[in-house]
Structures are given as structure tokens and as C-alpha cells.
C-alpha positions in Angstrom: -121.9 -73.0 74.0 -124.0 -76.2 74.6 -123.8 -77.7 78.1 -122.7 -81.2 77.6 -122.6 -84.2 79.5 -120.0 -86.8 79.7 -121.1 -90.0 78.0 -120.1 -93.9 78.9 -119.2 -94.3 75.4 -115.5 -94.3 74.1 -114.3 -94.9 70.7 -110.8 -95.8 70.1 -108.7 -94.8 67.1 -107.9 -97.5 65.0 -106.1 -95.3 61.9 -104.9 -91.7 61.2 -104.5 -89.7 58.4 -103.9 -86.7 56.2 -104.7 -85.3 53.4 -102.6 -83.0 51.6 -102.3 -83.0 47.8 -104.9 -81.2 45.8 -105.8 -83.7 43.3 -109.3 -84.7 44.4 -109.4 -87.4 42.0 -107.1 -89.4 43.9 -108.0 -87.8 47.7 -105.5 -89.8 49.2 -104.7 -89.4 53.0 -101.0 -90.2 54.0 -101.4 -92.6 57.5 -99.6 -91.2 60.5 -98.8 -92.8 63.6 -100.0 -89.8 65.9 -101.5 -86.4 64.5 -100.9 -83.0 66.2 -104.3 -80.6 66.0 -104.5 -77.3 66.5 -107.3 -74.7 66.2 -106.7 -75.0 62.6 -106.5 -78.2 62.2 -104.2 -80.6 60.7 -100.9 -79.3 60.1 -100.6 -79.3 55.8 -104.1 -80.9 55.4 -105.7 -79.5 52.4 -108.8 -79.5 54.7 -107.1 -77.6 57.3 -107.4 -73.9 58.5 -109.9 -71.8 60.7 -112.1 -70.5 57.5 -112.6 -72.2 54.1 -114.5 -71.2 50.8 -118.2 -72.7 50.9 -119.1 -75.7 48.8 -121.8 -77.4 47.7 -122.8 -78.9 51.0 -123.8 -75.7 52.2 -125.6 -74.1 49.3 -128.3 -73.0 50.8 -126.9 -70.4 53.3 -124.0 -68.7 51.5 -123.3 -68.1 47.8 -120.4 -70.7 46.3 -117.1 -69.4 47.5 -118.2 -67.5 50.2 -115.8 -67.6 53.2 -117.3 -69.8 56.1 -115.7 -70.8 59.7 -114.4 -74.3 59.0 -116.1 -77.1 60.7 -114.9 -79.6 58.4 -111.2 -79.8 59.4 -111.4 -83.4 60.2 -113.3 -86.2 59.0 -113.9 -89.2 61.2 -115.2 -92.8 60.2 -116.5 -95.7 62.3 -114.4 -98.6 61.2 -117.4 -100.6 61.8 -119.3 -98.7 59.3 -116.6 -98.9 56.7 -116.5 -102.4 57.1 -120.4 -102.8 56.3 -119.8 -100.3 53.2 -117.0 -102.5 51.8 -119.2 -105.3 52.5 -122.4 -103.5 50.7 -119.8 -102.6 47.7 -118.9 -106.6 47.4 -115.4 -105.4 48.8 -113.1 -107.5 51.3 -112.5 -103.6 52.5 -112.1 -100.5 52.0 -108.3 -98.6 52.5 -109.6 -95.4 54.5 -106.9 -93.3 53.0 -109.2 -93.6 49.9 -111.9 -91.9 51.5 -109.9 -88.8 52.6 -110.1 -90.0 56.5 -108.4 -88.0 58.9 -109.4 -90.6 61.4 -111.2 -94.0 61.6 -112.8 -94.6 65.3 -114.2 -98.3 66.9 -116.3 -98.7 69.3 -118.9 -96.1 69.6 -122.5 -97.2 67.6 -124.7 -95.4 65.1 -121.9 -93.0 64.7 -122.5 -91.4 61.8 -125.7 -90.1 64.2 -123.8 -88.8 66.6 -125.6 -85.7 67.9 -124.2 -82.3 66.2 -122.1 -80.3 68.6 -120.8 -83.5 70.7 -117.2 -83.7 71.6 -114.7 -86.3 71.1 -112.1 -85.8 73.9 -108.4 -88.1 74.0 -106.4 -88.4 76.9 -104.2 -85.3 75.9 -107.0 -83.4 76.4 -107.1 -82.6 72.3 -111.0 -82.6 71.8 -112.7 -82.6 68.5 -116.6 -81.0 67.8 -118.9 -83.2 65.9 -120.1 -80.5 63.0 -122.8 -83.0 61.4 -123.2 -86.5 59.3 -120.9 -86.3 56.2 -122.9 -87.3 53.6 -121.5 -90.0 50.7 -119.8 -87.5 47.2 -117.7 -88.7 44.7 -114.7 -88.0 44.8 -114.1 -91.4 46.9 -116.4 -93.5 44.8 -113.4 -92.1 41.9 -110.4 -93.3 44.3 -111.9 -96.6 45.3 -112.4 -97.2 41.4 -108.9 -96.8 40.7 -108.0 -99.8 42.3 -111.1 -101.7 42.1 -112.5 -101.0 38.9 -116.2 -100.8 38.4 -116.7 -100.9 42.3 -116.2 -97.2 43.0 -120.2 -96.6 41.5 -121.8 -98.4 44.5 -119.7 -96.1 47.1 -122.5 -93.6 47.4 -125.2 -96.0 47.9 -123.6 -98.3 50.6 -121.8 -95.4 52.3 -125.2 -93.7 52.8 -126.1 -93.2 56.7 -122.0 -94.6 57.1 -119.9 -91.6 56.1 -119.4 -91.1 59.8 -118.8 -87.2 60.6 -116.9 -84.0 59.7 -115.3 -82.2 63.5 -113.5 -79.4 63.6 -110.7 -78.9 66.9 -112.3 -77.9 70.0 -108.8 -78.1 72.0 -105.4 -78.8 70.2 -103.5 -81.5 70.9 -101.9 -85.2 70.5 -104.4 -87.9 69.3 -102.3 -90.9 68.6 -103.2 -94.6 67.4 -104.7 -96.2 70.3 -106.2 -93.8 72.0 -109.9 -93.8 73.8 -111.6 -90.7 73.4 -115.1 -90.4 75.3 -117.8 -89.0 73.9 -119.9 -85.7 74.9 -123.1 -85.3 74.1 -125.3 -82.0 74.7 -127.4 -82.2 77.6 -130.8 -81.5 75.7 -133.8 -83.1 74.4 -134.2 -84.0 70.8 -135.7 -80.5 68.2 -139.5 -80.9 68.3 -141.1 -78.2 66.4 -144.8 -78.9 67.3 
């Protein structure tokens, strides 16, 4: 495990959701009010559970279907970055339930950088670890054009570098609307291979 270091930064959630139908076309989360994790998760998200089948995103390590630890139980958004994809996609905004958000954070910058392996930790003590950047697919660019037609296209473009983060749970419990979580980052220099 990484040694890390507690950060000044805090983000504070601004929306919760889940996601729990199967039809991808739609990949609709249901807002909540307050979500209890647990090492696998969300409780009836289709993301949920401690292993899933690997997909496209990880191609190059394991055959397609192959099970996989699941470090994409969660995924997070900076509701500043969603603002300046709406805002790159000619869109007043942008529902985050049509992205498939478990949760949308403000406050913390650059975050769809955040370092791999930092945690996000609430006040319950529930803690979330940052897996990597989630990178722009289609499935909400076919959401978004079902109730802006013709707008859904540009999603990939303008969410690129602002997908925010996919996190799996570190420690289970409470995160609720309104809550600061602080960030932990690991307490080592950036890779340099030469």
C-alpha cells in the first residue's frame, strides 16, 4: 500500500447517484440524498461488486471478459468540469445522471488528474481510491442526445481531460450531500523513467 499524505484540499459533494438498470443506452443514475458504500460498492449499482468482467478499457492486460478486481465501482465528476463540458457542447448544463455519476465533487482542481491511488476520505470515515482518469465513451454522448438532440456527438470531445475519475471503496460508509472529503495523495515523486 502507498504511504500517503493528507492534503489541504477538500471537495465537497454537490450530487449523488446510482445506477442500476442495464440499459446502457439510457445509463441513467437515480439521485440519492446519501449513499451507503461498502467494499463492494454501491448497493444495486450495476457497477457495483468486488470483481467485474474486463472491458474495453483494459484491453491490453486481460482478454475481454476476463474477471478483474473492480476498481471502477464509483465514478466521480468535478461539477466544475461538467459545467465547462456543457459549456464546450453549447449546453446550459449537463444532468449528471446522464453520465452514469455516482458522485459529482466541487472544489478540488484539475481533478480529473488526480494522482492514481489517492483517497477521498468523508467525515464518516467512508473513503474512496482514485483508480485513474475516466476517459470520455459513448454511451453518455447517446443519453445526453436523447434529450438534446444532435448535442450528444460533441460529448467525447468536450469531456476529454473532464471525465473526472473511476474509485473503488477503500472503507465503507455514509457519504451524504454536503459532505467535505479531503484528499490523500501518495507521498512520492512523479514516474521518471530516465
Amino acid at each position: 500500500m502507498p504511504a500517503l499524505k493528507p492534503t489541504d484540499f477538500t471537495a465537497t459533494v454537490t450530487w449523488l447517484g446510482v445506477v442500476t438498470g442495464d440499459d446502457r443506452t439510457e445509463l441513467l443514475a437515480e439521485p440519492h440524498e446519501a449513499l451507503d458504500l461498502t467494499f463492494e460498492g454501491i448497493a444495486g449499482s450495476v457497477h457495483g461488486g468486488a470483481t467485474r468482467e474486463s472491458c474495453s478499457r483494459v484491453r491490453n492486460q486481460y482478454a475481454r471478459g476476463t474477471t478483474i478486481r473492480n476498481e471502477r465501482q464509483l465514478s466521480l465528476i468535478s461539477a466544475e468540469e461538467l459545467a465547462e463540458i456543457a459549456a464546450k457542447m453549447g449546453l446550459e448544463t449537463i444532468d449528471p445522471a446522464r453520465l452514469g455519476a455516482s458522485m459529482v465533487l466541487s472544489g478540488l482542481p484539475d481533478f480529473s488528474f488526480v494522482p492514481p491511488s489517492s483517497r477521498l476520505q468523508a467525515p464518516s470515515g467512508a473513503t474512496l481510491t482514485v483508480d485513474m482518469q475516466n476517459r470520455p465513451c459513448q454511451f453518455p454522448a447517446k443519453s445526453i442526445d436523447k434529450i438534446a438532440p444532435g448535442k450528444g456527438k460533441g460529448f467525447k470531445p468536450a469531456a476529454e481531460g473532464r471525465r473526472g475519475v473511476t474509485a473503488s471503496v477503500a472503507r465503507e460508509g455514509r457519504v451524504a450531500l454536503g459532505d467535505v472529503l479531503r484528499l490523500h495523495i501518495p507521498d512520492q515523486r512523479g514516474w521518471q523513467p530516465e
